[in-house]
C-alpha positions as CSV (number, residue, x, y, z in Angstrom):
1,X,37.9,-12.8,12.3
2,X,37.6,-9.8,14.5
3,X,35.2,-7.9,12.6
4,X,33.1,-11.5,12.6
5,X,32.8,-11.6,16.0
6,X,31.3,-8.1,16.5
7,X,28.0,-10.0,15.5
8,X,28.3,-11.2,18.6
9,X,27.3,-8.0,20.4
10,X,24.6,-7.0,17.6
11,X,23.8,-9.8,14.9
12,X,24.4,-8.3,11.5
13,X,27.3,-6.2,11.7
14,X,29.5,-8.6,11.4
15,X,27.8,-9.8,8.2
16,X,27.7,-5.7,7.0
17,X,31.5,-5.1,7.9
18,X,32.8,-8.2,6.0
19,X,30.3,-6.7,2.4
20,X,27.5,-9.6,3.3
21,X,24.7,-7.1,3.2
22,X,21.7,-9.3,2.5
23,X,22.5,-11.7,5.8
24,X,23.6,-8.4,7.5
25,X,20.7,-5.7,7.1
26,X,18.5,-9.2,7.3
27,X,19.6,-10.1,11.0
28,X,19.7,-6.2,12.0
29,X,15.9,-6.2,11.2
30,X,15.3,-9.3,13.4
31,X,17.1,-7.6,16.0
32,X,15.0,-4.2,15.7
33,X,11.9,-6.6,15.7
34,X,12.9,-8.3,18.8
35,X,14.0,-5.1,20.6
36,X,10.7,-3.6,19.5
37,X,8.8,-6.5,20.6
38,X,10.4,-6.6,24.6
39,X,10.2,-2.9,24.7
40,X,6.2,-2.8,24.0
41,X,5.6,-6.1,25.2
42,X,7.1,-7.1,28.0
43,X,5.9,-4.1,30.5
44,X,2.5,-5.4,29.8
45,X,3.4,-9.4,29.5
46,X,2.1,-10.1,33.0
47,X,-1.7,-9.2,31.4
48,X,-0.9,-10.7,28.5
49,X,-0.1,-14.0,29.6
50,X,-2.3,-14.0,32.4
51,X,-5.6,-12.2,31.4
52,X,-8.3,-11.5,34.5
53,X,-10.6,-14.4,34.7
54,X,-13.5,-11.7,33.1
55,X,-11.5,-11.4,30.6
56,X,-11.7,-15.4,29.3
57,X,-8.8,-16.7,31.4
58,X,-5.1,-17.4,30.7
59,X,-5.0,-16.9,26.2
60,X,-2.7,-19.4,23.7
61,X,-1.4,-16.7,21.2
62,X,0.4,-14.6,23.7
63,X,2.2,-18.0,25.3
64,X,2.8,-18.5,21.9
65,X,4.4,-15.1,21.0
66,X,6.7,-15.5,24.6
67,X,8.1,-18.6,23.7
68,X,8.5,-17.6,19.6
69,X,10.7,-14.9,20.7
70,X,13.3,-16.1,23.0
71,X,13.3,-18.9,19.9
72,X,14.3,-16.3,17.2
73,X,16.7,-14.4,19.9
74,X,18.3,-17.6,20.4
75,X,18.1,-18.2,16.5
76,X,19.5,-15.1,15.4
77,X,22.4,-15.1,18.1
78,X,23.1,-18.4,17.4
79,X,23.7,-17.5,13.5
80,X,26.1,-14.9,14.3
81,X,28.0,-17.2,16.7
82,X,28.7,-19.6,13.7
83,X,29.2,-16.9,11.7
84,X,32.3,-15.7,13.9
85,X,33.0,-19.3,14.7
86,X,32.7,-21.3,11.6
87,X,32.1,-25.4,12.4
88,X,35.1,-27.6,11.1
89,X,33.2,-29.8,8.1
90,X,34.2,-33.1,7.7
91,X,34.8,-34.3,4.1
92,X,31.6,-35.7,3.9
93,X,29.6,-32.2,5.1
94,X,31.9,-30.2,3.0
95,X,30.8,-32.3,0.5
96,X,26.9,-32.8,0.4
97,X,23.9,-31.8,-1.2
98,X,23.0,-29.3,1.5
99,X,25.6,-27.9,2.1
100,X,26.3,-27.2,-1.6
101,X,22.5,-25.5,-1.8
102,X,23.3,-23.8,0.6
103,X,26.3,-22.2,-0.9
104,X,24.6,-21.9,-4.0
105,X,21.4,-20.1,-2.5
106,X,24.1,-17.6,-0.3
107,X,25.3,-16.3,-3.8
108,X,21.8,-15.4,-4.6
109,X,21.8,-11.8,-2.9
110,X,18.3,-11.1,-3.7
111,X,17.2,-14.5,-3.1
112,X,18.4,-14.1,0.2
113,X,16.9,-10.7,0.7
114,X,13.3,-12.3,-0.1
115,X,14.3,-14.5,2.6
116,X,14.6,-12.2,4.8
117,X,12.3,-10.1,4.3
118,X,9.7,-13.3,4.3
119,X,11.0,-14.2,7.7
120,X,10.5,-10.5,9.3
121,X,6.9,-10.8,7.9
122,X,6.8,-13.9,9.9
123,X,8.3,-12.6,13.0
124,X,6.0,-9.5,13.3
125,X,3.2,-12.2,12.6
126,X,4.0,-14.6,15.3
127,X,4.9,-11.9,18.0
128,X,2.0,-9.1,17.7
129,X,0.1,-9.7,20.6
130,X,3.6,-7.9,22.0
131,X,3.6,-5.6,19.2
132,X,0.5,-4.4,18.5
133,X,-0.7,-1.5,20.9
134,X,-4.4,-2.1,20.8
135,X,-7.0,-5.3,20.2
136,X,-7.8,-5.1,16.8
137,X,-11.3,-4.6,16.7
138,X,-11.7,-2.0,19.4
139,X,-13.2,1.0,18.4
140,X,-12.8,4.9,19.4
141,X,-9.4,4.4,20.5
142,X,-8.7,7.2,18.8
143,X,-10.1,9.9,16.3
144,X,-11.7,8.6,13.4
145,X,-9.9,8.8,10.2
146,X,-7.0,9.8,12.2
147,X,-3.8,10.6,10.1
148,X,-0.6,8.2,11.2
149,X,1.3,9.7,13.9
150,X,3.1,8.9,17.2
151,X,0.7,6.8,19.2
152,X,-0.9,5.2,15.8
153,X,1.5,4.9,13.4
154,X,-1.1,3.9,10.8
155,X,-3.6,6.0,11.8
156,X,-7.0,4.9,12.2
157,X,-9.6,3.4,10.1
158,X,-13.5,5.0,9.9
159,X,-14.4,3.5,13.2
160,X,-11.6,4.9,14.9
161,X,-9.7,1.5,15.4
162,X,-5.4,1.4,15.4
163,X,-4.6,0.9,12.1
164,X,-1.4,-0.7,12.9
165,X,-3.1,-2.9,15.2
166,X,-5.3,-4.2,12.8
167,X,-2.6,-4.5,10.2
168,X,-0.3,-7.0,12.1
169,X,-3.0,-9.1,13.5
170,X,-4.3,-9.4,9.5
171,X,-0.3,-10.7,8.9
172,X,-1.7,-13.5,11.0
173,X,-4.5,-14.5,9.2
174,X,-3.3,-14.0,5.5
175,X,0.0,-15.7,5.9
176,X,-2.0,-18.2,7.7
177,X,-4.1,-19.0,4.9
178,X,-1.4,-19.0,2.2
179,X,0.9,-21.5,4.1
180,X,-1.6,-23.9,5.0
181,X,-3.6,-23.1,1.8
182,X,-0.8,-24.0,-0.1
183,X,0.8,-27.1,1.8
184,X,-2.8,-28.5,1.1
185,X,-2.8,-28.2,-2.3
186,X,1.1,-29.5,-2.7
187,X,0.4,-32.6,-0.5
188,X,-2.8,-33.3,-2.9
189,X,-1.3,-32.8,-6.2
190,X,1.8,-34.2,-4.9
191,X,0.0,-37.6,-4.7
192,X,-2.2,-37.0,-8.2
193,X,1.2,-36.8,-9.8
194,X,3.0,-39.3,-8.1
195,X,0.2,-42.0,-8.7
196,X,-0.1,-40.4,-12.2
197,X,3.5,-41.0,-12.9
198,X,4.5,-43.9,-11.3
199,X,1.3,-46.1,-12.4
200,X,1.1,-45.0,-15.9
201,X,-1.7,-46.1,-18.5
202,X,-5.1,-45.7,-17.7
203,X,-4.6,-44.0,-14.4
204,X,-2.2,-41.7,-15.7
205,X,-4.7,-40.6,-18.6
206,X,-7.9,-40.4,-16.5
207,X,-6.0,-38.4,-13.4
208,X,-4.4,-36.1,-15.8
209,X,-7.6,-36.0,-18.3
210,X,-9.5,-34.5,-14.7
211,X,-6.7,-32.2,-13.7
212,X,-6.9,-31.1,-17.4
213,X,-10.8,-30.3,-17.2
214,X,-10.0,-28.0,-13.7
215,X,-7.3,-26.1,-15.6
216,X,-10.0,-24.9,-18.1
217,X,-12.0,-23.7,-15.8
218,X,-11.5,-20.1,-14.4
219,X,-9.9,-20.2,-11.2
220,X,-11.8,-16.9,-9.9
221,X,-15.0,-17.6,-10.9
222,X,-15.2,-21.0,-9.3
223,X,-14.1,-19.6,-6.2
224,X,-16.2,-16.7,-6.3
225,X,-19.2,-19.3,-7.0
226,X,-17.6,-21.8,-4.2
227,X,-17.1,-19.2,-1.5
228,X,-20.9,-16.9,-2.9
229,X,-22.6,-20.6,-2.0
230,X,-21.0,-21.8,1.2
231,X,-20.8,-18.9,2.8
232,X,-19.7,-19.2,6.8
233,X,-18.9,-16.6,9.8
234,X,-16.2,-16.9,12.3
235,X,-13.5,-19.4,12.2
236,X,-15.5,-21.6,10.2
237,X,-14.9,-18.8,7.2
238,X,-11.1,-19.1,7.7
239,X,-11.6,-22.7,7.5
240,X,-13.4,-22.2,4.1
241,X,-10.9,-20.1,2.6
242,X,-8.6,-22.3,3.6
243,X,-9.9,-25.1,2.0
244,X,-11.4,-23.9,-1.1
245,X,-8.0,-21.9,-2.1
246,X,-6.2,-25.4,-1.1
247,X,-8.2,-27.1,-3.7
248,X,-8.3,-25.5,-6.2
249,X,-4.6,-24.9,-6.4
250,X,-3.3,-28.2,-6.8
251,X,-3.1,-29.0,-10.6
252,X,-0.1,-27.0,-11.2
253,X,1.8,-28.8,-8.8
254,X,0.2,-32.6,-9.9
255,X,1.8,-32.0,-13.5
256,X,4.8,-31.0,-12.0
257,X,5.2,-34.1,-9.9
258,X,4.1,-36.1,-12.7
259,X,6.7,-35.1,-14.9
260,X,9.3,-35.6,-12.6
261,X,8.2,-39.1,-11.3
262,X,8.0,-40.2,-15.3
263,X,12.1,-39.6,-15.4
264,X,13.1,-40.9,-11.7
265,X,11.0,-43.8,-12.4
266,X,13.4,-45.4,-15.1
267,X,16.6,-44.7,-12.5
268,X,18.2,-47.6,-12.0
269,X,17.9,-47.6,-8.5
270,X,14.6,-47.6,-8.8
271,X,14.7,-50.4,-11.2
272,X,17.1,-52.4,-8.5
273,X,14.7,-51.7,-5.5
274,X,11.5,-52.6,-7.5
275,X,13.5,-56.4,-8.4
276,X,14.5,-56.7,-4.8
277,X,10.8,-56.5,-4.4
278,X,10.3,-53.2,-3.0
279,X,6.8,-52.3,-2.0
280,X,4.7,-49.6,-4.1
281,X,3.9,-47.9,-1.4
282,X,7.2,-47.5,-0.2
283,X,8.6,-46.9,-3.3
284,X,7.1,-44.2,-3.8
285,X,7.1,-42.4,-0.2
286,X,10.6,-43.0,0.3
287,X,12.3,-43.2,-3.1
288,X,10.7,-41.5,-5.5
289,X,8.8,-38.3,-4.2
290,X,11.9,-37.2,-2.0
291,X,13.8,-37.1,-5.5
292,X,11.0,-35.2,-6.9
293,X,10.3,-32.3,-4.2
294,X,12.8,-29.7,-5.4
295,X,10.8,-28.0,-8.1
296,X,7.6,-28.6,-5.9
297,X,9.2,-26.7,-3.1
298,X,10.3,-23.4,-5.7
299,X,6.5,-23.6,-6.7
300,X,5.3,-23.6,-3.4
301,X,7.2,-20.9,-2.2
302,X,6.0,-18.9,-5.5
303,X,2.5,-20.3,-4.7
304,X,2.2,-18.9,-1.3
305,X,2.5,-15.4,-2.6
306,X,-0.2,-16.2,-5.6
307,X,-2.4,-17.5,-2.4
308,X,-2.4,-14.1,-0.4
309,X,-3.5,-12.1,-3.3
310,X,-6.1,-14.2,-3.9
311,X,-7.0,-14.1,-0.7
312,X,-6.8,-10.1,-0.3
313,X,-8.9,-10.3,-3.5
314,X,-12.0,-11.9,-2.3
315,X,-11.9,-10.0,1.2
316,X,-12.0,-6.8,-1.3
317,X,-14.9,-7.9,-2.9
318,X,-16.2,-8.9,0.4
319,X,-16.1,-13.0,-0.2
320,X,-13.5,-13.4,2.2
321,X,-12.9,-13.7,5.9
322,X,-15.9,-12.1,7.2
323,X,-16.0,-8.4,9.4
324,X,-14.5,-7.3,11.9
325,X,-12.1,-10.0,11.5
326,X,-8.8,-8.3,10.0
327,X,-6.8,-9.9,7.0
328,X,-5.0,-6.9,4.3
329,X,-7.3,-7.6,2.1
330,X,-10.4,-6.7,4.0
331,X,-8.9,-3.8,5.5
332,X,-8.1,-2.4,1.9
333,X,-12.0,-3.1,1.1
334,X,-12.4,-1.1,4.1
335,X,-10.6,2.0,3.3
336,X,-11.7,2.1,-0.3
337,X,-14.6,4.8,0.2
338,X,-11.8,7.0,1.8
339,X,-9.0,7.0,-0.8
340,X,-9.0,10.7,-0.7
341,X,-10.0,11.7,2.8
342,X,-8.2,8.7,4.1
343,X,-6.2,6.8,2.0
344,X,-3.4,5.4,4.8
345,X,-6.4,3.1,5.4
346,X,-5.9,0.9,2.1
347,X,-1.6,2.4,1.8
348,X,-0.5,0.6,4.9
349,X,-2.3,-2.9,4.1
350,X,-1.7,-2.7,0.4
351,X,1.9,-2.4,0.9
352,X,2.3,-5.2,3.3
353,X,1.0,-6.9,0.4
354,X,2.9,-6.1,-1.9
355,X,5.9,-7.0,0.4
356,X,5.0,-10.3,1.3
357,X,4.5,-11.5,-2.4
358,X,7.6,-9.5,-3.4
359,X,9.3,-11.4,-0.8
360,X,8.0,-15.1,-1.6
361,X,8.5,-14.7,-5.2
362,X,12.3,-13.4,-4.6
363,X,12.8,-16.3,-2.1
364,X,11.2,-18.6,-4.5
365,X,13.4,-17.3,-7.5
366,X,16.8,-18.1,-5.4
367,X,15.5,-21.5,-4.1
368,X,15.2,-22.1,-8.5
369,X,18.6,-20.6,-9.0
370,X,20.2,-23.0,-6.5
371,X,18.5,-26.1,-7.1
372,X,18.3,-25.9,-10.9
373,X,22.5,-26.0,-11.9
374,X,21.7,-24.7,-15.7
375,X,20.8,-21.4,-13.7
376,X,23.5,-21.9,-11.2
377,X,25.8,-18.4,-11.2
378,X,23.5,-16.4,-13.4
379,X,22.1,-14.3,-9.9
């Protein structure tokens, strides 16, 4: 117990001393991003939040980044508090659902690392107008091509702007367009499937006979014909991406749905609420998809990562998010011509990449472990 409540003074040693590295070296990062955060931003939060009137007046996203970190400090000190001080369950906690997930999805080590690592993406996301040192687009702010060092700790790109800078305002935008991207294309194919399954007959065969003629076709060559032929500047291209990548992603998630609706259909709950005379409607919303969302949540987690390389790959071939606007893919399209003069340019963005998907696809893999008992204890 005493070692628990060092967490209490720093979050995650009291995790590390009692052998629960994941959770430990986890909350340590949140603290070092919080620190980091306060120490670069706050000195400068007064023109932050409150911009000179030339400037456009008072801005959303550093309000936003103020109020998201006293959020994860309470968060993370909070975790270590009922870490030290475990809540007494009652008999019904100790023995629900939740809870038991939960326990389940601690044992997954890595699964809880991808966590982790998913959430500190997040968290330097949400709070870089504290983090980053310079506006993104701003150019000459130092040497061109400059090599990373103290002061840029990317270096810069060909125009001279902070690569750094550019790097954590791009974590917006990407992870951005994967969540939203992908809780479009799970709340369509969620009702295809549904409606699909439940229904049966001829609206089962013509809703899966259409998802069946968009699998066939290539996803990347209708997007690159989708995205070539409504092309858009601004936010309106965010918007695009958004929505093209949202609907085109759904099928996978339809069948899924579809399947699982098919078996919790015959339940005989759900026979005994359909003779009490149910509605449809409500049948559906609040029996039947509730009881079908588990696998649909481990594929949207894996989906999200899926969505930001798809993403990075049309700002590479320059059918993304227009310039100067920064996402990692654009900025490795940027630094391509300078792979060997240069090559921190594409490095850096490339390997926040390759983070963030390594990161969804471990936290997807322990959400499957948990929910899926046939893999239970196998992590």
């Amino acid at each position: 117990m005493a070692t628990k409540r060092l967490g209490l003074a720093l979050p995650g040693l009291g995790h590390i001393l009692n052998r629960d590295l994941a959770n430990g070296i986890g909350l340590l990062a949140y603290v070092l991003v919080l620190i980091w955060a306060a120490v670069a931003g706050f000195p400068r939060a007064g023109d932050l939040l409150f911009p000179e009137a030339i400037d456009g007046g008072t801005r959303i996203h550093p309000w936003v980044a103020a109020i998201s970190w006293v959020g994860a400090v309470a968060l993370t000190w909070h975790t270590a508090y009922r870490y030290a001080f475990p809540k007494a369950l009652s008999d019904h906690d100790a023995s629900s659902r939740w809870r038991d997930f939960k326990k389940q999805f601690a044992k997954n080590r890595v699964g809880v690392g991808g966590m982790h690592l998913v959430y500190v993406l997040i968290l330097f996301a949400v709070l870089t107008p504290f983090i980053a040192p310079f506006d993104p687009n701003a150019i000459d702010v130092g040497d061109h091509r400059l090599a990373p060092q103290w002061g840029y700790l990317m270096g810069t790109d060909e125009f001279g702007r902070d690569l750094f800078s550019r790097v954590l305002y791009g974590a917006r935008i990407s992870l951005s367009i994967g969540f939203i991207a992908v809780s479009l294309s799970v709340t369509i194919g969620t009702l295809v499937g549904a409606v699909a399954g439940y229904f049966g007959g001829a609206a089962d065969k013509a809703l899966m006979w259409f998802v069946d003629l968009l699998l066939s076709l290539p996803r990347l060559v209708l997007l690159l014909a989708i995205v070539g032929f409504f092309r858009a500047s601004g936010a309106q291209s965010i918007f695009l991406i958004v929505v093209i990548l949202g609907l085109t992603g759904w099928m996978g998630v339809s069948r899924i749905v579809r399947s699982q609706v098919l078996s919790i259909r015959e339940q005989d709950y759900i026979q005994a609420a359909r003779a009490l005379g149910v509605p449809t409607w409500r049948l559906i919303v609040r029996h039947i998809v509730p009881n079908a969302m588990a696998p649909v949540i481990v594929n949207a987690s894996l989906a999200i990562g899926s969505t930001i390389l798809v993403e990075a790959g049309l700002s590479f071939l320059g059918l993304g998010v227009p310039p100067p606007t920064a996402t990692w893919g654009a900025i490795v399209n940027d630094g391509r011509e300078y792979m060997r003069s240069a090559p921190w340019i594409t490095i850096f963005p490339g390997l926040m990449i390759v983070a963030a998907v390594l990161g969804f696809n471990l936290f997807g893999d322990g959400l499957r472990d948990a929910m899926d008992p046939k893999l239970r204890g196998r992590s």
